[in-house]
VEXTI-387436 format. One line per 10 residues: number of its first residue (from 1); for each residue x, y, z of N, C-alpha, C. Coordinates in steps of 0.05 Angstrom, whole numbers, plus 32768, in hexadecimal, padded with zeros to 4 digits. Atoms other than C-alpha are relative to their C-alpha. Layout:
! residues N
NUM	X/Y/Z/X/Y/Z/X/Y/Z ~ ...
END
This chain:
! residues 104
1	7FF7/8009/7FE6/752B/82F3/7CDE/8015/7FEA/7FFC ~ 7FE2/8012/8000/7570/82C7/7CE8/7FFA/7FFC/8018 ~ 7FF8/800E/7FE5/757E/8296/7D17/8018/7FF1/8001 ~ 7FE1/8008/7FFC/75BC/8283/7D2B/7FFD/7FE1/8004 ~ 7FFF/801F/7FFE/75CB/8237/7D1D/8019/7FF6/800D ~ 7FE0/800E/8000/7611/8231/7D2F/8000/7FF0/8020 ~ 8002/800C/7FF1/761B/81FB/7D64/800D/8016/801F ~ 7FF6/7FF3/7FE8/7628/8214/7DAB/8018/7FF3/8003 ~ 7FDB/8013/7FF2/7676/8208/7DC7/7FFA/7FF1/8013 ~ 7FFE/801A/7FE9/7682/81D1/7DF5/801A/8010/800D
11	7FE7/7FF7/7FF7/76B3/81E7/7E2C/800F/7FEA/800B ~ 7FE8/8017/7FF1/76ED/81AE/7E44/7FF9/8006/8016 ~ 7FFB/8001/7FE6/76EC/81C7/7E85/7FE8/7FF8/800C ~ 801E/8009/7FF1/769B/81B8/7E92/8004/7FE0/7FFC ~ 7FF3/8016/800C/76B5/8177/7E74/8008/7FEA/8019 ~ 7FE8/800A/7FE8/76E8/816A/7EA7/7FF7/7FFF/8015 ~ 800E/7FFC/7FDF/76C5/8181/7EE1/7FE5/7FE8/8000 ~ 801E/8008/8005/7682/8152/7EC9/8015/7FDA/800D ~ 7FF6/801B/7FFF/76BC/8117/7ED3/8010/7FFE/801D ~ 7FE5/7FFE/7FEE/76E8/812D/7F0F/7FE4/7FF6/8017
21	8009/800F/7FEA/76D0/810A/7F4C/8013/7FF4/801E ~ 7FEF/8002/7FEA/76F7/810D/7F8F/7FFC/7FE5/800B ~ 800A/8011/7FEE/76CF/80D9/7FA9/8008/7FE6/7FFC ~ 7FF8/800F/8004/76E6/80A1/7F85/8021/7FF3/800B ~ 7FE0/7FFC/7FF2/7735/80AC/7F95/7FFC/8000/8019 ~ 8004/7FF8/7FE8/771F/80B7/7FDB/8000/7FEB/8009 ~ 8004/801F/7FF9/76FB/8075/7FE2/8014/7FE9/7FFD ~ 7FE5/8019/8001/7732/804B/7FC2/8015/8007/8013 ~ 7FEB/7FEF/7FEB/7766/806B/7FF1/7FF9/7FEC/801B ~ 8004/8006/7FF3/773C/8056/8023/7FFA/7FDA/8004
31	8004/8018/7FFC/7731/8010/8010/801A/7FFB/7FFC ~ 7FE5/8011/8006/777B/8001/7FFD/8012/8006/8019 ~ 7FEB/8004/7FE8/7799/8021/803A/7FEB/7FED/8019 ~ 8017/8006/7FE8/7765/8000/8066/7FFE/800F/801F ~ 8003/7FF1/7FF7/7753/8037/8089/7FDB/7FFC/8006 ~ 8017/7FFA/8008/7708/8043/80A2/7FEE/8013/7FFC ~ 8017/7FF6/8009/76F4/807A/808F/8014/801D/7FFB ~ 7FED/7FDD/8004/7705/80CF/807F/801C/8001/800F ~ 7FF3/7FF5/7FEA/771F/80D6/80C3/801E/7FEE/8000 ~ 7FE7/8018/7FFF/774E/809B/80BE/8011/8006/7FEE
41	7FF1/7FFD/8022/7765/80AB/8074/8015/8024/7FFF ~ 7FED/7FE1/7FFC/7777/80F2/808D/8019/7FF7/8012 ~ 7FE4/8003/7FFA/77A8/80D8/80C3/800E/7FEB/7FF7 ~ 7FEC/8018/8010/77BE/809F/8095/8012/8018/7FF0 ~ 7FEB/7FF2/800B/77DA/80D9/8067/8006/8013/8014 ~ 7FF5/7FEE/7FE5/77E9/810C/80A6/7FFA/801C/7FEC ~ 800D/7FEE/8004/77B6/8140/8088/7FE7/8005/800F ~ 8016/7FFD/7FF4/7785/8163/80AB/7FEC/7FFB/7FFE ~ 801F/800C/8002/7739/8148/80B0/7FF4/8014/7FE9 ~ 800E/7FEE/8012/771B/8187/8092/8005/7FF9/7FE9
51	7FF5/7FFC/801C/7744/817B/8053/7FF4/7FEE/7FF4 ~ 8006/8013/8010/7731/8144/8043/7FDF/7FFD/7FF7 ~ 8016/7FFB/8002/76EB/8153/8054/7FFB/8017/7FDD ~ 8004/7FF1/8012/76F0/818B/801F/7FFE/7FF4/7FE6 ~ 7FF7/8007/8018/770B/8165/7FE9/7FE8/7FF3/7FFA ~ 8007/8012/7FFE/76D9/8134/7FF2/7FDC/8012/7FF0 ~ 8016/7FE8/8008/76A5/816E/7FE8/8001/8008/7FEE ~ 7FF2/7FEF/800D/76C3/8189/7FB3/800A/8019/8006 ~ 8001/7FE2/8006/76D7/81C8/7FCC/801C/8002/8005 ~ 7FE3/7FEC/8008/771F/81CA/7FC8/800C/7FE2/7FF4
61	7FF4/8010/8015/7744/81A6/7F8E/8015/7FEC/8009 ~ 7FEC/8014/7FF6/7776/8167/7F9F/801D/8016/7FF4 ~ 7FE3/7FF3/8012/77BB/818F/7F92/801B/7FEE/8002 ~ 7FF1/8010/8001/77FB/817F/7F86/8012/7FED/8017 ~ 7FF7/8015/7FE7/7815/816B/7FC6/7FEE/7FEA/8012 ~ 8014/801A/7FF8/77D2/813F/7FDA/800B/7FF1/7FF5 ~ 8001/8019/8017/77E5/8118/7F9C/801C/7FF4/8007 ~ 7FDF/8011/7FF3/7833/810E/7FBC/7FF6/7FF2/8015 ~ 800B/800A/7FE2/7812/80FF/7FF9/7FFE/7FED/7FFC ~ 800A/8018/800E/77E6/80D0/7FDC/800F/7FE6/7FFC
71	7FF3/800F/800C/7815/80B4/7FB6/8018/7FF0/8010 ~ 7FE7/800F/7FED/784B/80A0/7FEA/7FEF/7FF2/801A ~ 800D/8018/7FE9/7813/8083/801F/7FF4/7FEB/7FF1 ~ 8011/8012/8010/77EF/805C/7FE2/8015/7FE7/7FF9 ~ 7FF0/8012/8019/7827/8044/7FB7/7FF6/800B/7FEF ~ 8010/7FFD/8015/77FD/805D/7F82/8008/800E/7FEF ~ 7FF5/7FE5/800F/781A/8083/7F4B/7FE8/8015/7FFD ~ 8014/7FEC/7FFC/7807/80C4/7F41/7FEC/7FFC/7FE6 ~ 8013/7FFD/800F/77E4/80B7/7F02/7FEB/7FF3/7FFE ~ 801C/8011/7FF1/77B5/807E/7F1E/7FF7/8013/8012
81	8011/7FE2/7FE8/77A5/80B7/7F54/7FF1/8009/7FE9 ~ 801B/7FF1/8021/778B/80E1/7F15/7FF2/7FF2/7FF8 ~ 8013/8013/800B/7771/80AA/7EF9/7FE1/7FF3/800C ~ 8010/800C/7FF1/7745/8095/7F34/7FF3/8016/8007 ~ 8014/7FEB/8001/772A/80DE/7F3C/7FFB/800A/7FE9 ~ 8010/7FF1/8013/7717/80E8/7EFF/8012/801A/7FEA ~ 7FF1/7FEF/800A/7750/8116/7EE3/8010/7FF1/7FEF ~ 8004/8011/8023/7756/8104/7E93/801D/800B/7FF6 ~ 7FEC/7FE8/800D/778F/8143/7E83/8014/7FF1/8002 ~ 7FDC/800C/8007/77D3/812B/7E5C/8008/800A/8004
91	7FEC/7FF9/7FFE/77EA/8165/7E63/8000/8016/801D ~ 800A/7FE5/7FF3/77EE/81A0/7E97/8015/8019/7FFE ~ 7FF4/7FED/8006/7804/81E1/7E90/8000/8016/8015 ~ 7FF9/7FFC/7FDE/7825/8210/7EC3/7FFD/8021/7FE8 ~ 8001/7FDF/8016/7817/8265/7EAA/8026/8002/800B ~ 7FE8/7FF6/8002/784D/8283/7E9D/800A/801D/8023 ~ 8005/7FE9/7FE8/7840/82BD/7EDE/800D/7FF1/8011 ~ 7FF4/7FFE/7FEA/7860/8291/7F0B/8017/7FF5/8002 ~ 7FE4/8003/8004/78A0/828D/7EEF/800A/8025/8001 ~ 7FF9/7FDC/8002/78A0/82DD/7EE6/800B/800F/8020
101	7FF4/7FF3/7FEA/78C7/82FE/7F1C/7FF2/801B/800D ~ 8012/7FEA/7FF0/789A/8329/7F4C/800C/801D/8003 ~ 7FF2/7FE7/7FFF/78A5/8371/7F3F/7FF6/800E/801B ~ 8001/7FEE/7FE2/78AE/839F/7F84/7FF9/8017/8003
END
């Protein structure tokens, strides 16, 4: 009988996700614009309530234009944004598919 010793993989992305945290970015937002609360912080950046509700939930990711948003009602650069939710990545990478010209 054999038994397999070899260590199990670690995946980055359970990693990343174990560190990402909306909630934190959310809160500072809310203490630096002095805002009191979701509802406020949504029409401080002139995004809809839900959204922010989501984010806050996790269920839909901060993208790139939150983080402009963000970034022009905060002052905050964008990489203190990342920094304050939890997003570690030096680098990011864009696939190649959406540079490829959509065939008809």
């Amino acid at each position: 009988m054999t038994t397999n010793t070899s260590p199990t993989p670690t995946s980055n992305k359970l990693d990343e996700q174990a560190t990402y945290n909306p909630d934190n970015l959310l809160n500072d937002l809310i203490d630096r614009l002095h805002v009191k609360n979701d509802a406020a912080l949504s029409r401080a950046l002139e995004v809809a309530p839900h959204l922010i509700s989501k984010i806050r939930h996790c269920r839909l990711p901060i993208g790139a234009s939150m983080l402009i948003r963000m970034h022009e009602v905060s002052g905050l650069s964008i990489g203190e944004l990342r920094a304050l939710m939890g997003d570690r990545r030096q680098k990011f990478r864009i696939s190649d598919k959406h540079f490829k010209p959509r065939k008809d």
